[in-house]
C-alpha positions in Angstrom: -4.6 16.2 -18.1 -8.4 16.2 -17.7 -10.1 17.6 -14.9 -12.9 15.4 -13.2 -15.8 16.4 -11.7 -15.7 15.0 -8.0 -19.1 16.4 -6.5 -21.3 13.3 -6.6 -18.5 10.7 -5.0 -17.8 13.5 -2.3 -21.6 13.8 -1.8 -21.8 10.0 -1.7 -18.5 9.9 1.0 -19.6 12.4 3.2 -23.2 10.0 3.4 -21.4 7.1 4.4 -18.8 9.4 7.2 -22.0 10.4 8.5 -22.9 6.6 8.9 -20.0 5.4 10.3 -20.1 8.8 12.9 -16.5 10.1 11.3 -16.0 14.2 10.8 -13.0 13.6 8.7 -12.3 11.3 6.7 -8.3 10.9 5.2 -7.3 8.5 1.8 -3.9 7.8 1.1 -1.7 7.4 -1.7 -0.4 3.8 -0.6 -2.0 0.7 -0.6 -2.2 -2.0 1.8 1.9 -2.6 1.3 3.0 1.3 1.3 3.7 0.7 -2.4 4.1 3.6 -4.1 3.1 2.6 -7.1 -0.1 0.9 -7.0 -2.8 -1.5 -9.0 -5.4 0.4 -10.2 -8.1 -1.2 -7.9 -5.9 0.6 -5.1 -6.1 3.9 -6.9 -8.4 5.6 -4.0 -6.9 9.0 -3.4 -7.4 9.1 -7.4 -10.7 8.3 -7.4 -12.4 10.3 -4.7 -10.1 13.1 -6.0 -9.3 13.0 -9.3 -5.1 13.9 -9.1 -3.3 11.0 -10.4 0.1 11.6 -9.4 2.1 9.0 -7.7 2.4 11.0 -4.1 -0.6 13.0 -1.9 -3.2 12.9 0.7 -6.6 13.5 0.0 -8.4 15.1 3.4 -12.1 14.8 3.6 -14.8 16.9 6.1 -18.1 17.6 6.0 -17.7 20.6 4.5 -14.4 20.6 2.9 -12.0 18.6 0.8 -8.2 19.0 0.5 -5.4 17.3 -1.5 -1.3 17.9 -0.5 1.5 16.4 -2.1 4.7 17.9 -3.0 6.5 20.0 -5.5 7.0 17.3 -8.4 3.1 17.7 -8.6 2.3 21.3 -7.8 1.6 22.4 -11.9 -0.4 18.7 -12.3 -2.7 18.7 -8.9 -3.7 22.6 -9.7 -5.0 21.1 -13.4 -6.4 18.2 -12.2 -8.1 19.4 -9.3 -11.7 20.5 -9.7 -13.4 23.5 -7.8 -14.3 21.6 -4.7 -10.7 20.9 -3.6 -8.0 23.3 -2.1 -4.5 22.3 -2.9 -2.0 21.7 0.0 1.4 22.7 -1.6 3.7 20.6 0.6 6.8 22.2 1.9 6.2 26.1 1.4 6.5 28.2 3.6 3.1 28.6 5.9 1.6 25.5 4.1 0.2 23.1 6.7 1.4 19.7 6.2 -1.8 17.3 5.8 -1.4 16.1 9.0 -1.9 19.6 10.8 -4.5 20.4 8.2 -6.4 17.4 9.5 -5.8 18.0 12.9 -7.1 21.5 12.4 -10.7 20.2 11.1 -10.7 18.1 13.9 -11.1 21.2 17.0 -14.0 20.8 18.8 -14.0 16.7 20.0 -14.3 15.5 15.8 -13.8 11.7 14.6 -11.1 11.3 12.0 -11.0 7.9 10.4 -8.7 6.3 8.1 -8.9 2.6 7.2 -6.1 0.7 9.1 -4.7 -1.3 6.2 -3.6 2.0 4.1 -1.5 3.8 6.6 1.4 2.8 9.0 1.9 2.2 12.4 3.6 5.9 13.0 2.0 7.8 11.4 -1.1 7.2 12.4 0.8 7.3 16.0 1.8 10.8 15.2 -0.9 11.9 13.7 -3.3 10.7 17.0 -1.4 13.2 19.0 -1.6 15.8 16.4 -5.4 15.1 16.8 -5.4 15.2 20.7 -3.3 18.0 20.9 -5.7 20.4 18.7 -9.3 19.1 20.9 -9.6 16.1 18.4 -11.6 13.1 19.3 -9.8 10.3 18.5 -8.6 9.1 15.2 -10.1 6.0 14.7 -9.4 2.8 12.2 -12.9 2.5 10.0 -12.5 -1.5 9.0 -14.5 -1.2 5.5 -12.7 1.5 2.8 -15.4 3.9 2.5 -14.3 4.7 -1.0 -14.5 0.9 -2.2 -17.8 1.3 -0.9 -18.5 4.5 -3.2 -16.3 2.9 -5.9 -18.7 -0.1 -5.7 -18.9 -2.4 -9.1 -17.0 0.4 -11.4 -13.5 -0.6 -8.8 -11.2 -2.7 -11.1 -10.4 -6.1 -10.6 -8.0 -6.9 -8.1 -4.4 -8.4 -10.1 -4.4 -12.5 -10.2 -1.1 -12.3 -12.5 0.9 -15.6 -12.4 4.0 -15.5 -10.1 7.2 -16.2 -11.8 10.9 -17.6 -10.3 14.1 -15.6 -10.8 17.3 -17.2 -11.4 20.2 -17.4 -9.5 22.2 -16.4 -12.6 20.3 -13.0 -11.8 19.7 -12.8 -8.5 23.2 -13.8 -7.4 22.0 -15.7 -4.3 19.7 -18.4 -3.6 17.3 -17.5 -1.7 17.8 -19.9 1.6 20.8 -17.9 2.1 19.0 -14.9 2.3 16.3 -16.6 4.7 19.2 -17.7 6.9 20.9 -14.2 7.0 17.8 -13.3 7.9 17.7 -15.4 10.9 21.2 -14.3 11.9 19.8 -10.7 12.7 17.0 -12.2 14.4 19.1 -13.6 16.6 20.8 -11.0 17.0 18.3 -8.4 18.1 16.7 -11.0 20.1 13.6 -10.8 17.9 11.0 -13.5 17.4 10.4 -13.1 13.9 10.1 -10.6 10.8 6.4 -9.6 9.5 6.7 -8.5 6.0 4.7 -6.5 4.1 6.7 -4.6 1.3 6.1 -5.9 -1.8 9.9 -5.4 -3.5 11.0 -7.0 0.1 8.9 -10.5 -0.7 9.9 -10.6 -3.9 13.4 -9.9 -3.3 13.5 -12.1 -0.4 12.4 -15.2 -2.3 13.8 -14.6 -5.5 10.0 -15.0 -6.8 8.7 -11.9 -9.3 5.5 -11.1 -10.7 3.1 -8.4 -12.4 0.4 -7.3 -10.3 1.8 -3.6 -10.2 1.9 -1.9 -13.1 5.7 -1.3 -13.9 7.0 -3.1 -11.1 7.4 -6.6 -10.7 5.9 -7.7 -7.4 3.1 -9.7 -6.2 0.2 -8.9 -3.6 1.5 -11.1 -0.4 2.6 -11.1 3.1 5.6 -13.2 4.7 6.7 -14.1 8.2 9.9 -15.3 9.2 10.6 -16.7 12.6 13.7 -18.6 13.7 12.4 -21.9 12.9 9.4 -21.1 10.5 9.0 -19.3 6.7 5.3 -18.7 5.3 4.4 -16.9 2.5 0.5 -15.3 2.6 -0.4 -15.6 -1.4 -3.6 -16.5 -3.6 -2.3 -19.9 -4.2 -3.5 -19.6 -8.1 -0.7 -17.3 -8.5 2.0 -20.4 -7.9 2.8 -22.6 -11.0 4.5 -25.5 -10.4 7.7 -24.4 -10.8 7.0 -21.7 -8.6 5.8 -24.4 -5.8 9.0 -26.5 -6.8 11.6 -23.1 -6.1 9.7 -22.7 -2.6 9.9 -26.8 -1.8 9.1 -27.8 1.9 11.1 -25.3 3.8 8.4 -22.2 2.9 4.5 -22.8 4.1 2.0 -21.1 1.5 -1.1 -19.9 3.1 -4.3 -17.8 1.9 -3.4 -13.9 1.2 -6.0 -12.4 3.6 -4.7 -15.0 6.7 -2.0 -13.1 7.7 -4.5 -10.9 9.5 -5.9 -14.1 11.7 -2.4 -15.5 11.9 -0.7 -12.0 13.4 -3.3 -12.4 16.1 -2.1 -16.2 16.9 1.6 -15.0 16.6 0.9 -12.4 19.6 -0.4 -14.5 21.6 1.8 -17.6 20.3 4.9 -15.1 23.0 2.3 -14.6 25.8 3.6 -16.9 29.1 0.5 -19.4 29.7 0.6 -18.6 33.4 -0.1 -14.6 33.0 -1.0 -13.6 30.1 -0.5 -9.6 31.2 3.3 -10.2 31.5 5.6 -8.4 28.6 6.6 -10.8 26.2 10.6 -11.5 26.4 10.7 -11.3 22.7 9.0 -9.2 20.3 8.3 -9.2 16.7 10.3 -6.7 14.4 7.4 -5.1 12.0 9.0 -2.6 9.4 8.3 1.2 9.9 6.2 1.2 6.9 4.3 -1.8 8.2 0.3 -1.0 8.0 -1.3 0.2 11.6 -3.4 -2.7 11.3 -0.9 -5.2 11.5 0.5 -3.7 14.7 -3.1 -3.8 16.2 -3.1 -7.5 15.5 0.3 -8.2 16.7 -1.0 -6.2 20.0 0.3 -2.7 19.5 3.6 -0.8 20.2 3.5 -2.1 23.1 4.2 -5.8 21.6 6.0 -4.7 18.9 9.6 -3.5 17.8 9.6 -1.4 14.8 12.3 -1.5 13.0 13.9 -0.3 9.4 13.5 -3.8 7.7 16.8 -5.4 7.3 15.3 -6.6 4.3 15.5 -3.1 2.9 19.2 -2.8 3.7 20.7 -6.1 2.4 18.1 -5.8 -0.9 19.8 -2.3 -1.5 23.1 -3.8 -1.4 23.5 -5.2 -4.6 26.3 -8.3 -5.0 28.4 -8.6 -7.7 25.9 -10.8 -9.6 23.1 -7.6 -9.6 26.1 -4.9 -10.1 27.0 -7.3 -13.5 23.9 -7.2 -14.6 23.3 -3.2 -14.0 26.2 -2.7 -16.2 24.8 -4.9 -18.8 21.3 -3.9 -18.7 22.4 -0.3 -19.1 24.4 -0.9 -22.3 21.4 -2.6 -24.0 19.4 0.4 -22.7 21.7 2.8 -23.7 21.7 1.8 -27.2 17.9 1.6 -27.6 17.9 5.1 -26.4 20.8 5.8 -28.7 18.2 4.6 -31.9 15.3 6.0 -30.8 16.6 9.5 -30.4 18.2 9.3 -33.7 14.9 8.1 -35.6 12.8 10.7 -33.7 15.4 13.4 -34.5 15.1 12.2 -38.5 11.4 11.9 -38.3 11.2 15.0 -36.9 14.0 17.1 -38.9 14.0 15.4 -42.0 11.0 13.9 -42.7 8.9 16.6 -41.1 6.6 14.0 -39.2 3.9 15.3 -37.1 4.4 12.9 -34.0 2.5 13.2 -30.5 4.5 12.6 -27.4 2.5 9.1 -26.8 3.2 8.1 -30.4 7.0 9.0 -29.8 7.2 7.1 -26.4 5.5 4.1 -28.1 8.3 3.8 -30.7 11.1 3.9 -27.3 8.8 0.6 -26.2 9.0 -0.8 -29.2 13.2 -0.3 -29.9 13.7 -1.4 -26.2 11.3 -4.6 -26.0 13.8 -6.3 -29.3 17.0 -6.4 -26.9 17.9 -8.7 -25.1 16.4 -9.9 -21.3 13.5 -7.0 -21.8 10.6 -7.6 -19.4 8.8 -4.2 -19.4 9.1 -1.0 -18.9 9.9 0.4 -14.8 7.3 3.5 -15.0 5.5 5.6 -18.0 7.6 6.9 -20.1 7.4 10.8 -19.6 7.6 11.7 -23.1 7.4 15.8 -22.6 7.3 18.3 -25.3 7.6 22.4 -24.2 6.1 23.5 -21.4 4.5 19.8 -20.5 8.5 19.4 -19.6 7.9 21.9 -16.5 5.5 19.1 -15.5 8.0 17.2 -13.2 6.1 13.9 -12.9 4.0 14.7 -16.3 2.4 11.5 -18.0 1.2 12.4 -21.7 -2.3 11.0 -22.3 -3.2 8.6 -25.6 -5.2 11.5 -28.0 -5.2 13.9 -25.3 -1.1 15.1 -25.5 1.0 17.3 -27.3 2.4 17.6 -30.8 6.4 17.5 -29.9 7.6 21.1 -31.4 11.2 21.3 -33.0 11.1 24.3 -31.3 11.1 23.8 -28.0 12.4 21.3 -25.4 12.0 17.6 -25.7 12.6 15.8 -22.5 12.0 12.1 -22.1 12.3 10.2 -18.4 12.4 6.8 -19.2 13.2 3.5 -17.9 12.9 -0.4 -18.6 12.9 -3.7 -16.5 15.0 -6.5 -17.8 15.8 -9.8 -15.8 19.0 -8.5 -15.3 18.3 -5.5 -13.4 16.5 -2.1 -13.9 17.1 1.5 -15.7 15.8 5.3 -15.4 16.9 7.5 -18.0 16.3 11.1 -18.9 17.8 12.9 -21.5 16.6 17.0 -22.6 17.3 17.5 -26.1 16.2 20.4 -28.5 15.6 20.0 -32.1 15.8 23.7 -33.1 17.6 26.4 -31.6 17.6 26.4 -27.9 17.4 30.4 -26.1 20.0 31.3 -23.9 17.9 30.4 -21.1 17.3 27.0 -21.8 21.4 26.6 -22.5 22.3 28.2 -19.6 19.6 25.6 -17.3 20.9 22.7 -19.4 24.8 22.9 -18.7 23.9 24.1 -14.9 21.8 21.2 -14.0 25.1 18.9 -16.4 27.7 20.5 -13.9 25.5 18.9 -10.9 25.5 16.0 -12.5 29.2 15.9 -13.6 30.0 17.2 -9.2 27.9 14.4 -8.3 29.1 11.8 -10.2 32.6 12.5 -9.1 32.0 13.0 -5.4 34.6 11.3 -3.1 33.3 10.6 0.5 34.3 8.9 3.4 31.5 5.7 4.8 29.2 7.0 6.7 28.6 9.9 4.8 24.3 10.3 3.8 23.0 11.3 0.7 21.1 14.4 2.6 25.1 15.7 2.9 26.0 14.9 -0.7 22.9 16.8 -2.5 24.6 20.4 -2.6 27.4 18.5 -5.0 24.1 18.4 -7.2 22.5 22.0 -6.4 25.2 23.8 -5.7 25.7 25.6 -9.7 21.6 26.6 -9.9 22.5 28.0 -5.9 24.8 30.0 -7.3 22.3 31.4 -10.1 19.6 31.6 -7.8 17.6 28.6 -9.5 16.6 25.1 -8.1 14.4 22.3 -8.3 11.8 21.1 -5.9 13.0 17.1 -6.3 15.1 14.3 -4.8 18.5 14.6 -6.6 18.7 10.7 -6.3 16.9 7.5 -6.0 17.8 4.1 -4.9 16.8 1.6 -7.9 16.5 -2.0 -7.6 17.7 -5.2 -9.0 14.6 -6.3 -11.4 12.6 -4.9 -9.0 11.2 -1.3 -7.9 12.4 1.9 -9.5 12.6 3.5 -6.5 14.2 2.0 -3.6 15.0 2.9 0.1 16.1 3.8 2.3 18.8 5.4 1.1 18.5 8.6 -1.4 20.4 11.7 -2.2 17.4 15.0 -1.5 16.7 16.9 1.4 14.2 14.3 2.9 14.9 14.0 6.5 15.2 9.6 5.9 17.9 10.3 3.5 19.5 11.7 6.7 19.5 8.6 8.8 21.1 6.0 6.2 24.7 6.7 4.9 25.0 5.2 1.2 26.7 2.2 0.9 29.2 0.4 -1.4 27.2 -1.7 -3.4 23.8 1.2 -3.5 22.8 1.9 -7.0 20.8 4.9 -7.4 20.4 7.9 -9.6 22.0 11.3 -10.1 19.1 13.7 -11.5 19.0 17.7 -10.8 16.9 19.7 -12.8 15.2 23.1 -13.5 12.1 23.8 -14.5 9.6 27.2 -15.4 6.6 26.5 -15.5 4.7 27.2 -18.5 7.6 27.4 -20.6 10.1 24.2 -20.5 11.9 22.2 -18.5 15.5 20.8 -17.9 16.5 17.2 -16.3 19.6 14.8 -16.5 19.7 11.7 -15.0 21.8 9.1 -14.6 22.4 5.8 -12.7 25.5 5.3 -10.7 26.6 2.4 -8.4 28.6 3.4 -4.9 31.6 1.2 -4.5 34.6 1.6 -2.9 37.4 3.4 -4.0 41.1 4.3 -3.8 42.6 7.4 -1.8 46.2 8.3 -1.0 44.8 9.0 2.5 42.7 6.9 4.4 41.8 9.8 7.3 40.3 8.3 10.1 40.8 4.5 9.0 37.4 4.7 7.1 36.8 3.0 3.5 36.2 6.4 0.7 33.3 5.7 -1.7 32.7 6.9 -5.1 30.7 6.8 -7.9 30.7 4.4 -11.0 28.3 5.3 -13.8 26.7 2.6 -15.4 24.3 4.9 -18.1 25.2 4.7 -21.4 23.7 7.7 -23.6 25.2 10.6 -25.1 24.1 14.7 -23.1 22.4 16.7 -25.8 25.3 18.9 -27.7 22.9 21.8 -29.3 22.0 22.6 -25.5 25.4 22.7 -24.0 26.7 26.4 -22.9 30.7 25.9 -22.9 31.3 28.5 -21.6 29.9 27.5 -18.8 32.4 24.9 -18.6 35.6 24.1 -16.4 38.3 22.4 -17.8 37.9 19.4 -15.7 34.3 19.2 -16.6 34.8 19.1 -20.5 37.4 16.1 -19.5 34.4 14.5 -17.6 32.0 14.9 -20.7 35.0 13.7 -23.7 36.1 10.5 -21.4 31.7 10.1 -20.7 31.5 10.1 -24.8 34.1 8.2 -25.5 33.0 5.3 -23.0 29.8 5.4 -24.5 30.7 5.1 -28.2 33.2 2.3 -27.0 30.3 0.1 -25.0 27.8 1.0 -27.3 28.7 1.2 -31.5 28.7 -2.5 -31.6 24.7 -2.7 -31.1 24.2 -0.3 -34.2 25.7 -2.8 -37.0 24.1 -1.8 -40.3 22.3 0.8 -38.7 23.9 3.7 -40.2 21.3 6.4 -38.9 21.9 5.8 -35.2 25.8 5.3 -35.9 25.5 8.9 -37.3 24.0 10.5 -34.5 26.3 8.6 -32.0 29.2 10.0 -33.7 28.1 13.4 -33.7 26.6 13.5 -30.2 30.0 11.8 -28.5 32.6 14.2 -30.7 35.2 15.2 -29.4 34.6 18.9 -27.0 36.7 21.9 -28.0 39.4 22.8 -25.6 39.4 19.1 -23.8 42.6 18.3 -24.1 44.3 16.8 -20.8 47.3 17.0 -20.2 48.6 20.4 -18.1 45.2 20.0 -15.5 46.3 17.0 -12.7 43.0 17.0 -11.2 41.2 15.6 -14.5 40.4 12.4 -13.6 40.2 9.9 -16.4 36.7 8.6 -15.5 35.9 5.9 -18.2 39.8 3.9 -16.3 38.1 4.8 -12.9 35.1 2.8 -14.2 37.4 -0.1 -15.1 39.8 0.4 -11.9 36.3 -0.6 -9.6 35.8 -3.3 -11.8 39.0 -4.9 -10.1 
C-alpha cells in the first residue's frame, strides 16, 4: 500500500472552494446511488485523498484536510495517508465523528459544500443542524463536483457495459410480480410512487444485471414506479434486444440523466391546479439513502416521505428459487476452495514455491471461473500473508505484496458471483507451526462462529441482539474485533446487503432478521503488526422447530450453506466443549458428503479433504442430549 502525495490536488481544491465561496469542502465515499462499491470514475474521496478503502469521509478547509472511517481501515488509512491529512479514527472514545469535525471548521458563519448527488437526504439534514448549531453558515449543495473538476481528463471513463437479463430459473419470480407487489404497498401507504436509486434495488427489481461496478453486477440507472406507470432512467446503448424484449411495453426507457428533469415534473405532476401552495394529498416514498438532490427536485421533506425502500426488504428475502441456488452455488464454491487450498498447501510445502499473495489469489480465480454458472468474482480477493492479515479490509497489490510465509498466518476472504446466487468465504490457515497465541485467537473467534450458527431466537429478534453469541468467548479473554459480525448477501447481486446485519450498528437495531435473510457469520481477531484471525461463513435464517412456541411467535435459526473445511493445525481443543466438537465432526462430515464428488481423479484435493474433515478426538455423541446433529437440521429445513 503506496502512499500518494496529495499536495498539488489539495492546492488545486482549495483554488476552486475559494471560487465557488465554500470554507469547507466534504467528498464522500458513495456515489450518486450510495453504492458502496463504486466505478472507478466515482473514486473521489480516493483521489483527492489517496485511502482506498471501501468506507470514509474526506473533510476539506482552507487550511486543513481530514479523512474518518472506521476500524476495518484504521492500520490501511494510517499507511496510506500522506503528511497533510489527520486521520479521524471512527468510534474511539473522544474521536469526533466527521460530521462534528466539519461542523467544528465551520465556527465563525463558514460555507460547507458538498455536491448534492453524493450524499443523502438526512444526512445532509443532520449535518445542516450540526452546522447551525456550531455558528456555521449554511451547508450548501455545489452543483459541479469540484474534484471532477481537479480530476479533469486523467478521471476514467464512465462504465457503458452491456445490460444483461436474468432468468426466472434464477431469480424465482418474474419480474411483473414484483412490480405489482410493489404497487400493493403503494397502495397501501397511500403513496404516489417509488423513486429508486439503489443500484442492487433496479437490478433486482427487474431481473436485469450488468457490470458497471467492479464486483457487483449492477447498472448506472434510476427507476420510478407509480400506480399506473414503470420507467427505467438508462443509456439506452446498454439494452440489447433481448434486454428491450424482457422489459416489452409495460416499462418506459428514458435517458439516464432525465430523472433529474422528470423528478421536477413528478412534484409538480401532485400540486392541485387551483393553489399550487396546498400540501399534496399523496407523497412520493424516496428511500433513506436516496441522494439530497433528488429530494430537492421532488420539493424537499416537505414533499416527500422517506422511507426504508420496500425494495430492500422483499430483495433480502430470498424465495426458495434464490435459497436453491445459495445452497448450490456454495457447494461449487466450496470445492474450488477445497482445490485451491490443497495445491497452495503442496506448492508451498512440498514443492517449496516462492508465491506472492496476488499470484496465489490469481490461481483461486482461475479454479473458481471452470465450475459451473461462474460470472465473476463478488469483491478482491484478500489474499493476506502475516501481519498484512491484521489488515482487516487489506487488498494485496500486483508486484507490490507479500511473499506468503509458511510461517505465519495465511488468511484469504474470498467470494465469487454465479448466476445462481453469491459467496463470501474466509478461511485462516497456517502452513507451519502456529504459537499459542495464534491457536488460542483461532478456536475463540471458531466458538463465535459455532454460538452463532446455532442461535435459536424468537421473530422479531435483530441482529444488533444476536452479536454477543459471536463476541462473547474473545469478551471473556478480554479480545475483540472492531467489525460487523454479519452481512446481508444477495441473490447474484451485492455482497453486502441491507438492512439487515448482525454488528453493533445502530440500523442493525431497527430491522429484526427474517426467515428467508442470508447473510454471514464472521468474528475475528486481529494484532496489528503480527497476524490476524477471521472465519466466515454464510448462513440462511429460516424457520425452525421448538417444543415451545412462547408467546405464539415463529423461532428462527440458522442453516449453513458454506461448504469448506476450519483449518485443523490452528484448532486449540482444549478450548473445546463437547457440544462444539459435535458441531465441527457433523460440519466435516456434511462437507465431505456435498463436496468429494467434485474432486474425481483429483487425488491431491481428496487428500487434503480427508485430512481436514477427520474425525475430532473425543466427539463421540451419545451421553450429551444438547448436541444437536446439525448436518439433519440442515436437511430437516429443507422440508
Amino acid at each position: 500500500m503506496e502512499t500518494v502525495n496529495t499536495t498539488e490536488r489539495l492546492r488545486r481544491l482549495r483554488d476552486l472552494m475559494k471560487e465557488n465561496k465554500i470554507d469547507v469542502y466534504i467528498v464522500p465515499s458513495a456515489d450518486s446511488h450510495q453504492s458502496e462499491y463504486i466505478a472507478p470514475c466515482d473514486a473521489r474521496r480516493e483521489y483527492i485523498s489517496g485511502f482506498s478503502g471501501s468506507d470514509g469521509t474526506a473533510v476539506v478547509t482552507l487550511e486543513k484536510a481530514a479523512l474518518a472511517t472506521d476500524g476495518r481501515y484504521f492500520n490501511q488509512a494510517s499507511k496510506q495517508l500522506d503528511s497533510n491529512w489527520d486521520l479521524l479514527k471512527q468510534g474511539l472514545e473522544d474521536v469526533p465523528s466527521w460530521q462534528e469535525w466539519t461542523a467544528d471548521q465551520s465556527v465563525g458563519s463558514k460555507t460547507v459544500g458538498v455536491d448534492p448527488t453524493v450524499i443523502t437526504a438526512p444526512n445532509a439534514r443532520k449535518l445542516s443542524e450540526k452546522i447551525k448549531k456550531k455558528g456555521g453558515s449554511s451547508l450548501v449543495a455545489v452543483e459541479n463536483n469540484l474534484i471532477d473538476l481537479i480530476w479533469g481528463d486523467e478521471r476514467p471513463p464512465r462504465p457503458n457495459e452491456k445490460v444483461k437479463v436474468l432468468g426466472v430459473e434464477f431469480s424465482g419470480k418474474k419480474f411483473e410480480e414484483k412490480i405489482e407487489d410493489l404497487r400493493k404497498d403503494l397502495e397501501k401507504g397511500k403513496s404516489a410512487g417509488l423513486i429508486i436509486s439503489m443500484l442492487d434495488e433496479i437490478a433486482w427489481l427487474f431481473n436485469l444485471r450488468g457490470n458497471d461496478i467492479p464486483y457487483n453486477p449492477v447498472f448506472f440507472s434510476y427507476a420510478t414506479v407509480t400506480p399506473d406507470t414503470a420507467t427505467l432512467y438508462i443509456d439506452i446503448q446498454k439494452l440489447n434486444p433481448d434486454a428491450k424484449s424482457h422489459l416489452g411495453e409495460n416499462v418506459q426507457i428514458k435517458p439516464y440523466h432525465s430523472i433529474f428533469e422528470d423528478t421536477i415534473a413528478l412534484k409538480k405532476s401532485l400540486e392541485p391546479e387551483e393553489d399550487r401552495n396546498l400540501q399534496p394529498k399523496k407523497k412520493f416514498w424516496i428511500s433513506t439513502m436516496a441522494s439530497w438532490s433528488l429530494s430537492l427536485n421532488l420539493g424537499g421533506e416537505e414533499k416527500v416521505e422517506e422511507v426504508q425502500s420496500p425494495i430492500a426488504t422483499s430483495k433480502s428475502i430470498k424465495n426458495e428459487t434464490e435459497l436453491d441456488g445459495m445452497r448450490a452455488c456454495h457447494l461449487r464454491d466450496g470445492a474450488a476452495l477445497t482445490e485451491y487450498f490443497a495445491w497452495l498447501e503442496e506448492e508451498l510445502t512440498v514443492k517449496g514455491t516462492k508465491l506472492d499473495e496476488v499470484e496465489a489469489a490469481d490461481k483461486l480465480e482461475q479454479i473458481r471461473s471452470k465450475h459451473k454458472n461462474f460470472a465473476g468474482l463478488s469483491f478482491d480477493t484478500i489474499s493476506s500473508t502475516g501481519p498484512n492479515a491484521a489488515v482487516i479490509h487489506y487488498k494485496p497489490e500486483r508486484g507490490n505484496c507479500s511473499i506468503i510465509d509458511l510461517k505465519a498466518v495465511y488468511l484469504c476472504d474470498s467470494g465469487a458471483q454465479y448466476l445462481d446466487g453469491t459467496t463470501d468465504t474466509t478461511r485462516t490457515l497456517h502452513f507451519g507451526e502456529p504459537t499459542a497465541m495464534e491457536r488460542k485467537a483461532y478456536t475463540l473467534v471458531l466458538k463465535g462462529v459455532i454460538a452463532l450458527d446455532k442461535a435459536i431466537f424468537p421473530k422479531g429478534t435483530t441482529g444488533y441482539a444476536l452479536d454477543t453469541f459471536a463476541r462473547q468467548f474473545l469478551w471473556e479473554e478480554g479480545l475483540d474485533y472492531r467489525h460487523g459480525t454479519g452481512h446481508g448477501v444477495g441473490s447474484y447481486l451485492n455482497v453486502h446487503e441491507g438492512p439487515m446485519g448482525i454488528g453493533t450498528r445502530r440500523e442493525y437495531s431497527e430491522v429484526a432478521i427474517a426467515a428467508g435473510n442470508v447473510l454471514s457469520d464472521e468474528p475475528g481477531y486481529y494484532e496489528d503488526g503480527k497476524f490476524g484471525i477471521r472465519i466466515e461463513n454464510m448462513f440462511m435464517a429460516r424457520e425452525i422447530h421448538t417444543n415451545h412456541n412462547f408467546g405464539e411467535k415463529p423461532y428462527l435459526g440458522f442453516e449453513h450453506v458454506t461448504m469448506v473445511p476450519l483449518c485443523r493445525k490452528l484448532l486449540d481443543e482444549s478450548l473445546l466443549t463437547k457440544r462444539e466438537r459435535d458441531w465441527i465432526n457433523d460440519y466435516h462430515r456434511e462437507i465431505k458428503e456435498k463436496t468429494k464428488g467434485y474432486f474425481k481423479g483429483d487425488e491431491r484435493s481428496l487428500r487434503w479433504l480427508d485430512r481436514e474433515t477427520s474425525e475430532l478426538d473425543g466427539g463421540a455423541r451419545g451421553e450429551n442430549v444438547d448436541a444437536v446433529n446439525d448436518a439433519e437440521k440442515n436437511e430437516d429445513f429443507r422440508k
